[in-house]
C-alpha positions, 0 to 999 in steps of 0.5 A: 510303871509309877505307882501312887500313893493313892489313885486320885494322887496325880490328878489332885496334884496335877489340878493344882499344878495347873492352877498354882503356875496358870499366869507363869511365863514359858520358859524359852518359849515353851512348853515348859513354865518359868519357876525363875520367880515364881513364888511355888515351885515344883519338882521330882527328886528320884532315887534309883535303888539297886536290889539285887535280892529285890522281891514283890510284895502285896503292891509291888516291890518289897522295901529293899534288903540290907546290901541295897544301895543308892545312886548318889549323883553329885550336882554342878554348883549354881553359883560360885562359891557354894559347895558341890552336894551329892543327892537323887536325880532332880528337876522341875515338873514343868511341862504340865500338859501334853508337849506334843499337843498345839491346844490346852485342855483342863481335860488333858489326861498328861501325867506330868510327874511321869513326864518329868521322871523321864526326862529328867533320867534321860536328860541327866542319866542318858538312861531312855526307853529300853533302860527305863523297862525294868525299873519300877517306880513308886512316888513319895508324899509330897514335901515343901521346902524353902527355895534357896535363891528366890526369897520367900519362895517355896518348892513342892517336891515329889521323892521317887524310888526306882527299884531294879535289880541290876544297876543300869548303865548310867552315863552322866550329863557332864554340864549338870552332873559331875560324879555319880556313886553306888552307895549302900543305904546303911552308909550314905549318912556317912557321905560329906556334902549331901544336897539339903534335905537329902537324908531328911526329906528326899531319900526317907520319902522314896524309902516311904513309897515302898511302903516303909514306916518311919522306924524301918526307914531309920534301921534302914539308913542308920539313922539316930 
């Protein structure tokens, strides 16, 4: 279950989703696109929330209790040299119609956001169906960043909060992934190496999809 900031949200971005990678080669032959140059890109970034005081609230799960804590996962370096930072669970929405389907249709009801949270758990997590059950997830407002090895490029990003109650058993993909930590929210400001934008954009809007404001995801996280 994903819950959106609004009813229209998904297929608003969606439309524009389509439209914005319309003349964009596949990648590998499909039936994903290629963003190896493209000059927007778009992407989900998940943060799996663990609560185990977690309660409901009038849409959903309450904001998470003080103990609540983050999966970090810590990311392979794209090109020697660079630094090995730890953030959510990250990939591209690139399967913007239904992969199992031969044809295209603008009509095409496929939730690509959706489609990209699971897979991206499933692929880098080894978390699938059954695990997947007992979290709940909310998605952020979108946020745009530039994109770091296509110059002039930007990326669209869509923050997601997994809320659950136990911890999942996580087994990382070792080719993307290379540790993977439980951090409480009030402590990940203190944690070396954290991805750009990790504290600042990504983990504050998953906070937001819970229906947190600005002063209670700052108390939150300790932030200021």
């Amino acid at each position: 279950m994903i819950r959106y900031p609004s009813a229209t949200f998904m297929p608003n971005l969606r439309d524009e989703m389509r439209y914005a990678t319309r003349s964009l080669p596949p990648y590998n032959g499909g039936p994903g696109v290629d963003y190896s140059k493209a000059p927007m890109a778009y992407a989900v970034t998940i943060s799996l929330i663990n609560d185990p005081h977690i309660g409901f609230g009038p849409d959903g799960y309450s904001p998470p209790c003080s103990d609540a804590e983050v999966a970090l996962v810590q990311h392979e370096s794209k090109n020697p040299g660079e630094s090995r930072t730890w953030g959510g669970v990250t990939g591209y929405i690139d399967k913007l119609y239904d992969p199992t389907l031969s044809q295209r249709s603008p009509e095409d009801p496929f939730d690509p956001l959706a489609h990209a949270v699971r897979e991206e758990l499933e692929e880098e997590c080894s978390l699938y169906d059954k695990a997947l059950e007992p979290i709940w997830f909310a998605a952020g407002n979108v946020f745009e960043e530039p994109r770091t090895h296509v110059a002039g490029a930007k990326i669209r990003i869509v923050p997601f909060a997994g809320m659950c109650s136990t911890k999942p058993l996580i087994a990382i993909d070792w080719v993307e992934l290379l540790d993977l930590e439980w951090v409480r929210l009030d402590e990940v400001q203190k944690h070396p190496d954290l991805s750009p934008g990790y504290l600042e954009y990504s983990l504050p809007g998953a906070l937001g999809a819970l229906g947190m404001n600005s002063q209670q995801i700052a108390d939150a996280l300790k932030l200021g």
